[in-house]
C-alpha positions in Angstrom: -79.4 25.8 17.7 -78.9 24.5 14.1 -75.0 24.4 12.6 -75.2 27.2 10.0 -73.2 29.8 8.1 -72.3 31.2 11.5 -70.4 27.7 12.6 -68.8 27.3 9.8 -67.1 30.9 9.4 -66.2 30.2 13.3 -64.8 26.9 12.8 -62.7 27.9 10.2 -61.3 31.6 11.7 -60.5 28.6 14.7 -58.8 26.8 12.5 -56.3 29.2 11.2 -53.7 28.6 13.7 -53.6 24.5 11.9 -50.3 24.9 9.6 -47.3 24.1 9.1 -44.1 25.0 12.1 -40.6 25.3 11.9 -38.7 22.2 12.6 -34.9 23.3 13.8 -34.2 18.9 13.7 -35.5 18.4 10.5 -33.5 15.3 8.9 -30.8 15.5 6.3 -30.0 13.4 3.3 -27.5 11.5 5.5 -30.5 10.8 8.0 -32.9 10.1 6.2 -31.0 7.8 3.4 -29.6 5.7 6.2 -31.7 2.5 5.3 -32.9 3.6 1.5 -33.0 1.5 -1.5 -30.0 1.9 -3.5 -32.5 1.7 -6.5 -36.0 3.0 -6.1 -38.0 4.3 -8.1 -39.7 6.4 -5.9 -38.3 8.4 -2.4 -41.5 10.1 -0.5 -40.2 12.3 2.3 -42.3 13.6 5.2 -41.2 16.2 8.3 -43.8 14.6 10.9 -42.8 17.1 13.2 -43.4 20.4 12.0 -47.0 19.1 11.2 -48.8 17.0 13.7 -47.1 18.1 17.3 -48.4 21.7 16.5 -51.3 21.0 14.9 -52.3 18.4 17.8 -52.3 21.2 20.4 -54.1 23.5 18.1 -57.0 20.7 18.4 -56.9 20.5 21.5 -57.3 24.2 22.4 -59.5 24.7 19.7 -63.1 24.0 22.4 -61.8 26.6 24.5 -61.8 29.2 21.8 -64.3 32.1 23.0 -66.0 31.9 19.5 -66.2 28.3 19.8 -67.6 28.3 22.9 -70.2 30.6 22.4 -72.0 28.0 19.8 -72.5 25.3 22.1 -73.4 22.7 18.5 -70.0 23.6 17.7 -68.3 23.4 20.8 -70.0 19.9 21.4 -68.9 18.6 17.8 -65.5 20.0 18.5 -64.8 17.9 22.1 -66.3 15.4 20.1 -63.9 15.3 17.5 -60.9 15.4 20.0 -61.9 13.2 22.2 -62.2 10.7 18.9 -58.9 11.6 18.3 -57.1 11.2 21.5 -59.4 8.1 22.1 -57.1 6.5 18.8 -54.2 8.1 19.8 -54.4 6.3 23.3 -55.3 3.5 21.6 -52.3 3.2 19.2 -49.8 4.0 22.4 -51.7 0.7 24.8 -50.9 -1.4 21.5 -47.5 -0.3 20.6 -46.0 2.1 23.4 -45.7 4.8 20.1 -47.4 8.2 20.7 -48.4 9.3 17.4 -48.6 12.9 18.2 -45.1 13.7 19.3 -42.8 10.4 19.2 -42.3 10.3 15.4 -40.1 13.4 13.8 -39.7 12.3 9.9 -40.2 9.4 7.8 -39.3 8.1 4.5 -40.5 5.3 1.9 -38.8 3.6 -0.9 -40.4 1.9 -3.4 -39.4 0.2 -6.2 -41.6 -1.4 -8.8 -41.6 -5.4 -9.1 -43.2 -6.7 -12.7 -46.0 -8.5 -12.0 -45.4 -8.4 -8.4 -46.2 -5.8 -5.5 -43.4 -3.5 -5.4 -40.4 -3.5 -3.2 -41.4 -1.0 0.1 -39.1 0.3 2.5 -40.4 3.0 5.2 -37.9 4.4 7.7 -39.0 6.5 10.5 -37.2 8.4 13.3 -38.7 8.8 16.3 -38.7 7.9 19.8 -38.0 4.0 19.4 -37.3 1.0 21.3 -37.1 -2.6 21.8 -39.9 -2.5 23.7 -42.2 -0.7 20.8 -41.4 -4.0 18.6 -42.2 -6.2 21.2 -45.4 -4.9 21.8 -45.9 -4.6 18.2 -45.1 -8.7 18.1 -47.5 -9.3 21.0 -50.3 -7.9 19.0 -49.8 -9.3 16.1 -49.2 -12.9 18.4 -45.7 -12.8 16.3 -42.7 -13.5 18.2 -39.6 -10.9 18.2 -36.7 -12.2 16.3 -33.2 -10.5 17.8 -30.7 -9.0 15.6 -27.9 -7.5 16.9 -29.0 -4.7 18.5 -32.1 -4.3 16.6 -35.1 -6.4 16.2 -37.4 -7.4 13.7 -41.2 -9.1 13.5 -42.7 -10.8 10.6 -46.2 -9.4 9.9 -46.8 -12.3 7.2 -47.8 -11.8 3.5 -43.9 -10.9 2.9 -44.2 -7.7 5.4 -42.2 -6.8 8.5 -41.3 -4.3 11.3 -38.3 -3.6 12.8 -36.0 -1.6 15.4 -32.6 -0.7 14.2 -29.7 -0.8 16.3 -29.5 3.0 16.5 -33.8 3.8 17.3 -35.1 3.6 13.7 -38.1 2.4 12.8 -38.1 0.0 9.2 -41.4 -1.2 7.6 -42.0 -2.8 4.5 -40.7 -5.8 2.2 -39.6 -9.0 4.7 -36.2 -9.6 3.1 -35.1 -6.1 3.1 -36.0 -5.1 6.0 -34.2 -8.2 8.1 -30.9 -7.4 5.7 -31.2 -3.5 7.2 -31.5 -4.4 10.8 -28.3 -6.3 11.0 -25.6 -5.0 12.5 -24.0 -5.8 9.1 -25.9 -2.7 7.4 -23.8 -0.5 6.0 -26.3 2.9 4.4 -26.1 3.5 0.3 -24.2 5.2 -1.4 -25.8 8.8 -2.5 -23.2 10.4 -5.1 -24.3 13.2 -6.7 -25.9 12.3 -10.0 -27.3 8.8 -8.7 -30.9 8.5 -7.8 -30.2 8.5 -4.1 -27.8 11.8 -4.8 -31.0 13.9 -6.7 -33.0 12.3 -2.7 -30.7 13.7 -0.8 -30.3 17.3 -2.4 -34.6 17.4 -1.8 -34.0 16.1 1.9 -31.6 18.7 2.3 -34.0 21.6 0.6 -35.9 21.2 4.4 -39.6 20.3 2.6 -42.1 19.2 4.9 -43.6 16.5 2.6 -41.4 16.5 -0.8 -41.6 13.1 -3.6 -39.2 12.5 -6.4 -39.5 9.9 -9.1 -36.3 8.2 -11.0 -38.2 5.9 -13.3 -35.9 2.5 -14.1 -35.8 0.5 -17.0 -38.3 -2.0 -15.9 -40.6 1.1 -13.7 -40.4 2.8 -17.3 -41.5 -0.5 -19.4 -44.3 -1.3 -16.8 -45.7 2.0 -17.2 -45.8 2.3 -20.9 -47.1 -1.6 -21.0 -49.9 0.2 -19.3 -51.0 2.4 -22.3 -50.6 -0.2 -24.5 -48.0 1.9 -26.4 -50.5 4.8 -26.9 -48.4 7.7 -27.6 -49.6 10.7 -25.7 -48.7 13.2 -23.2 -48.0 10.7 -20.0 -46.0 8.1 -22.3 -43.9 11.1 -23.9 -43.1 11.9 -20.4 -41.8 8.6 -19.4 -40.0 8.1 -22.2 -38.4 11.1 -21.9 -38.0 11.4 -17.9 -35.0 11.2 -15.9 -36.1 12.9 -13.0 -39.0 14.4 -10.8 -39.1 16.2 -8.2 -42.0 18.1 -6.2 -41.6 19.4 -2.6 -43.7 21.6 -0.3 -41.9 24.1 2.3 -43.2 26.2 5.1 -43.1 29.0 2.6 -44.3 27.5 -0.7 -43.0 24.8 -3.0 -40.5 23.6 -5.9 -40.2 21.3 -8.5 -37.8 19.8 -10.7 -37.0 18.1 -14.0 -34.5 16.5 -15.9 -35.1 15.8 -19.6 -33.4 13.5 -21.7 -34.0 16.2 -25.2 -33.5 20.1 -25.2 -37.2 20.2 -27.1 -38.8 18.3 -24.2 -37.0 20.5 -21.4 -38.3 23.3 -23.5 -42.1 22.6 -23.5 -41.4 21.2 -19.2 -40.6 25.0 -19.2 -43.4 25.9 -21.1 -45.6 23.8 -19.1 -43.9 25.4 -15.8 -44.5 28.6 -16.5 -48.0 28.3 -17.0 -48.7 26.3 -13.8 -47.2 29.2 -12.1 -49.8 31.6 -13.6 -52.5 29.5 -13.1 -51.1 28.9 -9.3 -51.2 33.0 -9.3 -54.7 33.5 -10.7 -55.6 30.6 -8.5 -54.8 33.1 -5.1 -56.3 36.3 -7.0 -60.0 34.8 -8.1 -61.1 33.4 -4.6 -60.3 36.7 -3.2 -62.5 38.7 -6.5 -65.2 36.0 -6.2 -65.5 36.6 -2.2 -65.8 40.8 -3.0 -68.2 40.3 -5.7 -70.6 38.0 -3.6 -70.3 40.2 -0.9 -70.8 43.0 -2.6 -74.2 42.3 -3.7 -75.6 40.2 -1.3 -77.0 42.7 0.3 -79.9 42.5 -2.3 -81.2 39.4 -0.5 -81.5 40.5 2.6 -84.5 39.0 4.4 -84.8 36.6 1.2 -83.3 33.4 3.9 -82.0 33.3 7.4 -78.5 31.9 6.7 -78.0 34.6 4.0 -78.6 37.0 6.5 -76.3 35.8 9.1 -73.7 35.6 6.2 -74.5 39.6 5.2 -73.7 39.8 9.2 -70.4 38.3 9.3 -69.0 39.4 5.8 -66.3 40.7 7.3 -65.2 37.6 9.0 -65.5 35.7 5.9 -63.4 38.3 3.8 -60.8 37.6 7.0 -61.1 34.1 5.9 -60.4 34.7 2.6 -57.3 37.0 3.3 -56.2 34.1 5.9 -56.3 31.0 3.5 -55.0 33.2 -0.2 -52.1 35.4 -0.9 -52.3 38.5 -3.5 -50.4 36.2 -6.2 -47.8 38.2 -5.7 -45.4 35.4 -4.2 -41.5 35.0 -5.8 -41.1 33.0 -8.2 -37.2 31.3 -9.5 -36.9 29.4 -12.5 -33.7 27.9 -13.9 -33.8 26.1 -17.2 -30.4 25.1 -17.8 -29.8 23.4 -21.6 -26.7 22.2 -21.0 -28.0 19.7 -18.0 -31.6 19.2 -19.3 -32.5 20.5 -16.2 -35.3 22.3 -14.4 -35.8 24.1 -11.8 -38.5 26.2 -10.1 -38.9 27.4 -6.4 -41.9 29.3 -5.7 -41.9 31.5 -2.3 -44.1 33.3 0.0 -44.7 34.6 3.9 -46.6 31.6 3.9 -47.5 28.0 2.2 -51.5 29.8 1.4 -49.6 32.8 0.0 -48.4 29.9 -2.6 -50.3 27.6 -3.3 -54.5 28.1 -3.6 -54.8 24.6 -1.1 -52.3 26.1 1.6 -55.1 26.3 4.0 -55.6 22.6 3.4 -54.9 21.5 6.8 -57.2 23.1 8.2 -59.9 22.4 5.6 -59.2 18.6 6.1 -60.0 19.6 9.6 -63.2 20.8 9.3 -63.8 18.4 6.6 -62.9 15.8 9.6 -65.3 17.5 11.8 -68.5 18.0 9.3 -67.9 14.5 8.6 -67.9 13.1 11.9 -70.9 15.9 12.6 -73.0 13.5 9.5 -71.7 10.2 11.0 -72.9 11.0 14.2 -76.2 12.5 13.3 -77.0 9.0 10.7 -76.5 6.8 14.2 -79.0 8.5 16.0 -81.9 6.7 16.5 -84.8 7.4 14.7 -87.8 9.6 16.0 -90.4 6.7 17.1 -93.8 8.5 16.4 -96.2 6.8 18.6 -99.9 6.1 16.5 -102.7 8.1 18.7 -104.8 5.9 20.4 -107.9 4.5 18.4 -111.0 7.1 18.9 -113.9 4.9 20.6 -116.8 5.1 18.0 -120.0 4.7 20.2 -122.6 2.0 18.6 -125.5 2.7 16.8 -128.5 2.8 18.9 -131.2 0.4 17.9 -134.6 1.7 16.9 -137.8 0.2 18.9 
């Protein structure tokens, strides 16, 4: 059975349930700043557990599906795919006693830019954490564990190391930093309000799933520009006038914010807001007019090609995929520009992340991107047909004459 139209509309109705669940322990600015960099540049924060636990047991029901099972290509790729997956995960857990899929909860990096240097890097995570995680971590790596307190830290060379805090928490990143945060000595950053860490912890407290904000320094600021040689342009205007970015993405849709450092630059951030939220809007509408207009006149080329057929015979499953991964553009949408702080802020809102943004469904489009891929890889290390020459035809000789 070849993998059509048909597989694909299955795979992805299957992999609707992949998304994004409610985390009741996500962390708070307190949490989550425990070990941060005092000045970064740039704070990335990710909710590990309201995406991979559930999505992880959404892969692994996804073979048993009825749908699924009924193609048996797909169902074959499909065990494939998670057995490639829980191969690495069992992998990772032998090496370093860390199940990927349900011991880490959140995680946060700092990074701070260092002129003609890599930058500064500090990665904290929070999980289910030992001792014993860093020693295995040191065994691999043929490092030996260096105590610290209660903690412990191995040096993974090139100015790099790993580390268990006294109280569970995994540190990655820059050597030096790391080994001043896992003494017992370690006392966590301030985060006023108004300080770079203060604008962190307000987005850690919003409850994103995966959220970023950028407070440029002097030298991040003069590195950048060096990099467009002083062009002016949009992206140098923006540095120039930055003071602070935000982006986050929620359960239910996403938000952004801006501080400017003129009332004409806030003004055209709003400007440029406002139409990003239209263009997110008509971004949810046109898949969904597109999808009625192709189906509505496919019909015309029935019998023209098998797999346009099969489509014609499933349009109502692909106009239930269309519903499942768009919203009607329709979603609430907050905006606060206020002068007096140079400050914007905008919070968009939906029954869902799709209903938001036109990539919600991309979960579960990097899924079946993951399986199509591994579907190719598979089918390029096959062997080759061998097609055997016939056997030469046996030519009888020429009789001679008398």
């Amino acid at each position: 059975m070849s993998f059509g139209i048909v597989e694909v509309i299955t795979l992805l109705l299957g992999l609707s349930g992949f998304g994004v669940q409610p985390n009741p322990k996500s962390p708070t600015g307190d949490q989550a700043l425990q070990y941060a960099m005092a000045d970064a540049d740039l704070v990335v924060e990710f909710d590990a557990a309201s995406v991979i636990p559930g999505n992880y047991k959404v892969l692994q029901q996804l073979a048993d599906q009825p749908q699924v099972k009924a193609s048996p290509e797909l169902a074959k790729m499909v065990r494939k795919a998670v057995n490639e997956v829980e191969g690495a995960r069992g992998l990772a857990k032998t090496l370093t006693g860390i199940d990927v899929t349900s011991d880490i909860s959140d995680a946060t990096a700092f990074v701070q830019i260092v002129p003609k240097h890599d930058p500064n890097l500090v990665v904290a995570v929070h999980g289910k954490f030992t001792i014993g995680s860093i020693d295995k971590i040191a065994s691999m790596v043929h490092k030996p564990t260096v105590k610290a307190g209660a903690g412990a830290w191995v040096d993974m060379g090139d100015g790099n190391a790993i580390a268990i805090t006294k109280d569970g928490v995994l540190l990655a990143g820059t050597d030096h930093l790391i080994k001043d945060r896992v003494a017992d000595t370690w006392k966590a950053p301030s985060h006023a309000a108004g300080t770079n860490l203060g604008y962190a912890a307000d987005m850690i407290n919003g409850k994103p799933v995966f959220g970023f904000l950028v407070t440029l320094s002097a030298t991040a600021r003069t590195e950048a520009l060096a990099k467009h040689d002083g062009k002016p342009n949009f992206l140098t205007d923006l540095i120039k006038r930055h003071k602070l970015l935000a982006f986050s993405i929620y359960r239910d849709g996403v938000g952004w914010s801006w501080i400017d450092s003129t009332k004409t630059g806030l003004e055209s951030m709003t400007q440029l807001s406002d139409g990003a939220v239209d263009i997110m809007r008509a971004g949810q509408i046109a898949p969904r007019g597109l999808a009625k207009v192709v189906l509505g006149a496919i019909d015309s080329y029935k019998g023209v090609d098998k797999q346009i057929d099969e489509l014609i015979r499933h349009k109502a499953d692909v106009l239930k995929l269309v519903d499942t991964y768009t919203g009607d553009g329709s979603f609430k949408a907050q905006v606060d520009a206020d002068p007096k702080a140079l400050r914007l802020n905008v919070r968009l809102t939906g029954k869902t992340l799709s209903e938001v943004l036109p990539l919600g469904g991309l979960v579960p489009f990097a899924a079946a991107g993951f399986f199509f891929a591994l579907k190719e890889r598979s089918e390029a290390m096959s062997p080759p047909i061998q097609i055997s020459a016939p056997p030469p035809t046996a030519v009888p000789a020429p009789k001679r004459s008398k």
